[in-house]
C-alpha positions in Angstrom: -31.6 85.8 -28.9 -33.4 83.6 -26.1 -36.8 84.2 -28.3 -35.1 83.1 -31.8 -33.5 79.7 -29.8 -37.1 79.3 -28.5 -38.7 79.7 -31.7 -36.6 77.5 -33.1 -37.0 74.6 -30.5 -41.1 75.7 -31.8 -40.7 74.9 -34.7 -38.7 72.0 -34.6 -41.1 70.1 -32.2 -43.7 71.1 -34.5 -42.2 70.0 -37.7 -41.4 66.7 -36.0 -45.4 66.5 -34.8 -46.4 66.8 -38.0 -44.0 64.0 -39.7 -45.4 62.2 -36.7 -48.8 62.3 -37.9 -48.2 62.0 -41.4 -46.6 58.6 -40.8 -50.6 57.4 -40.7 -50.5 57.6 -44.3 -49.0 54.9 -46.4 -47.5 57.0 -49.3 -46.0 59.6 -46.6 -44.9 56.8 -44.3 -42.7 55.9 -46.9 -40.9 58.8 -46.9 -41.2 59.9 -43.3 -39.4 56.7 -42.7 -36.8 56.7 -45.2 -35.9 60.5 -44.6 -35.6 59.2 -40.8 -33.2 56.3 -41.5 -31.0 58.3 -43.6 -30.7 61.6 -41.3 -30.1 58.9 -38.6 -27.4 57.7 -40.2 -25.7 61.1 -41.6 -25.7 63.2 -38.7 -22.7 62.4 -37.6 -21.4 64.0 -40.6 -23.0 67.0 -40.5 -22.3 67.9 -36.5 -18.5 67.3 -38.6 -19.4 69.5 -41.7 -20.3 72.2 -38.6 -17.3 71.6 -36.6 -15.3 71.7 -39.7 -16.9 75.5 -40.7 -16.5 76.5 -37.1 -12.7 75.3 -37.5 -12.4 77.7 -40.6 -13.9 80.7 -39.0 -11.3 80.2 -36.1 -8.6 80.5 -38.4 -10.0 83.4 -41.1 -11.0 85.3 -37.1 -6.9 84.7 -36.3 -5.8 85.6 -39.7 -7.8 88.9 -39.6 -10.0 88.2 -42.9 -13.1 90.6 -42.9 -16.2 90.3 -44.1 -17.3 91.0 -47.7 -20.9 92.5 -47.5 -21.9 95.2 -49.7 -25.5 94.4 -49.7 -25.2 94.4 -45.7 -27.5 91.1 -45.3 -24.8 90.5 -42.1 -25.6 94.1 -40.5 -27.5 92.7 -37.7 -25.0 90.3 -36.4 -22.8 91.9 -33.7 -20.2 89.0 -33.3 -17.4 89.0 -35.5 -17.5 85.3 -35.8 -20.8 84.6 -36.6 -20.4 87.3 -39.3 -17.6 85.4 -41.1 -19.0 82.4 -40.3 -22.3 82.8 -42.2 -20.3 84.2 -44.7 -18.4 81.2 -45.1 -21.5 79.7 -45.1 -23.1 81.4 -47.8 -19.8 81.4 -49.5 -19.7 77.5 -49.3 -23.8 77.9 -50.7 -22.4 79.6 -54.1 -22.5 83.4 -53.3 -19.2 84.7 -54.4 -17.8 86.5 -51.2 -14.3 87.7 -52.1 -11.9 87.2 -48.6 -11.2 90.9 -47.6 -8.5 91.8 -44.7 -10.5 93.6 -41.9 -10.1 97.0 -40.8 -7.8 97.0 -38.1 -5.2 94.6 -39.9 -5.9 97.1 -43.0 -4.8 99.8 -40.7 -2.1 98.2 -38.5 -0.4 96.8 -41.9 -0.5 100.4 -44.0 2.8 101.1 -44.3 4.2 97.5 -45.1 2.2 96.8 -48.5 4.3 93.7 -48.9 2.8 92.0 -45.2 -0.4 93.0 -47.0 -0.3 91.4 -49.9 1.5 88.3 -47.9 -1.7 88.3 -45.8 -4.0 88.3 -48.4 -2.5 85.7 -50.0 -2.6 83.5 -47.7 -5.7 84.4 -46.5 -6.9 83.4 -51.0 -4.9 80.5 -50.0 -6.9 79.2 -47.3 -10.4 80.5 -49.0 -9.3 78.4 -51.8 -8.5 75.4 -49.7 -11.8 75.8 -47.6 -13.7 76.2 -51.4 -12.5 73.1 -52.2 -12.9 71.1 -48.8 -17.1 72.1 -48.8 -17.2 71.0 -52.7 -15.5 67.5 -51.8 -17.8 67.5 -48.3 -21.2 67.9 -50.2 -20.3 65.3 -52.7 -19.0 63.1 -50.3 -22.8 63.6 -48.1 -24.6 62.9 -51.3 -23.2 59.5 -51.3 -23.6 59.6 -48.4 -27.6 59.8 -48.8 -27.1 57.6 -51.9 -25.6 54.6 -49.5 -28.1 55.0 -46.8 -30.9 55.0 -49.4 -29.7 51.7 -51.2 -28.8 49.9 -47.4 -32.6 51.0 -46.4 -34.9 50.9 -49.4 -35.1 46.6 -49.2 -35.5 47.1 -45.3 -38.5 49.7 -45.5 -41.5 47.4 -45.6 -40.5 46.0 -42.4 -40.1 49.6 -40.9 -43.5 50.0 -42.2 -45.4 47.6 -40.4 -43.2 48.1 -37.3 -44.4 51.7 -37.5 -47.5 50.2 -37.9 -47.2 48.2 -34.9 -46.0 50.8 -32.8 -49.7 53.0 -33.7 -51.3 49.8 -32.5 -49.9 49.8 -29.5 -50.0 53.5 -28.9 -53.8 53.1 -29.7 -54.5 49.9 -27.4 -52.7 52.2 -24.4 -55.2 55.0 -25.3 -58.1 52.7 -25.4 -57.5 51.4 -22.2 -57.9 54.1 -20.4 -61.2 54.4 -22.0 -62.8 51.4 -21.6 -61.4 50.1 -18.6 
């Protein structure tokens, strides 16, 4: 686990080094800085969209809902939660995950088919409620985008040349110790 978070702070630090770098060019700088503006200004939303997933794991974990995986892409995972919620995830991506009850509720709740089917109705009910909830969230992001891309686009060429501005003085710092 402490490899795969380190990897991942890698890769990010790279990826960022490289949109760094390609900022030097005028038809990337365009979109370096655009993509900047708007994931600074819709992050807030998705640290929500996260919370909001974690929030609906919570209550799938409490109302015993298994997970659906056949093809056994979640095998690897040994928490319960993270299991449901990539399957929420992936649910919330388009895969067609079907809410099961888990094994132990399955179990507990043999002889009482009517709890059962109570459960599992609720259990549709909520699925249903979360379906709906991540179709209204993505829409609601892509205006999101939308917004932030109409608010930044006539302020861009003065991010441009105060990106540019910023290399200059980045450079002049550089120089200095050169030619001191």
């Amino acid at each position: 686990m402490f490899e795969i978070i380190l990897q991942m702070i890698l890769l990010i630090i790279s990826f960022y080094k490289v949109f760094y770098f390609i900022r030097l060019w005028e038809n990337c700088c365009f979109v370096v800085l655009m993509s900047k503006e708007i994931i600074k200004e819709t992050i807030h939303y998705l640290f929500m969209t996260l919370i909001l997933m974690a929030a609906f794991t919570k209550q799938f974990n409490v109302m015993h809902m298994g997970v659906n995986d056949p093809s056994g892409k979640y095998d690897e995972l040994d928490s319960p939660f993270m299991r449901i919620m990539f399957q929420i995830y992936s649910s919330a991506a388009g895969d067609k995950n079907i809410p099961v009850l888990d094994e132990t509720m399955s179990a507990r709740s043999e002889g009482y088919p009517a709890y059962q089917q109570f459960l599992m109705y609720f259990i549709y009910l909520v699925y249903f409620l979360q379906q709906c909830m991540f179709t209204f969230a993505f829409f609601y992001y892509i205006c999101m985008v939308w917004q932030s891309y109409e608010k930044n686009y006539p302020r861009l060429v003065t991010l441009v040349y105060k990106q540019k501005a910023q290399f200059n003085d980045e450079c002049y710092d550089i120089m200095d110790i050169f030619y001191k």
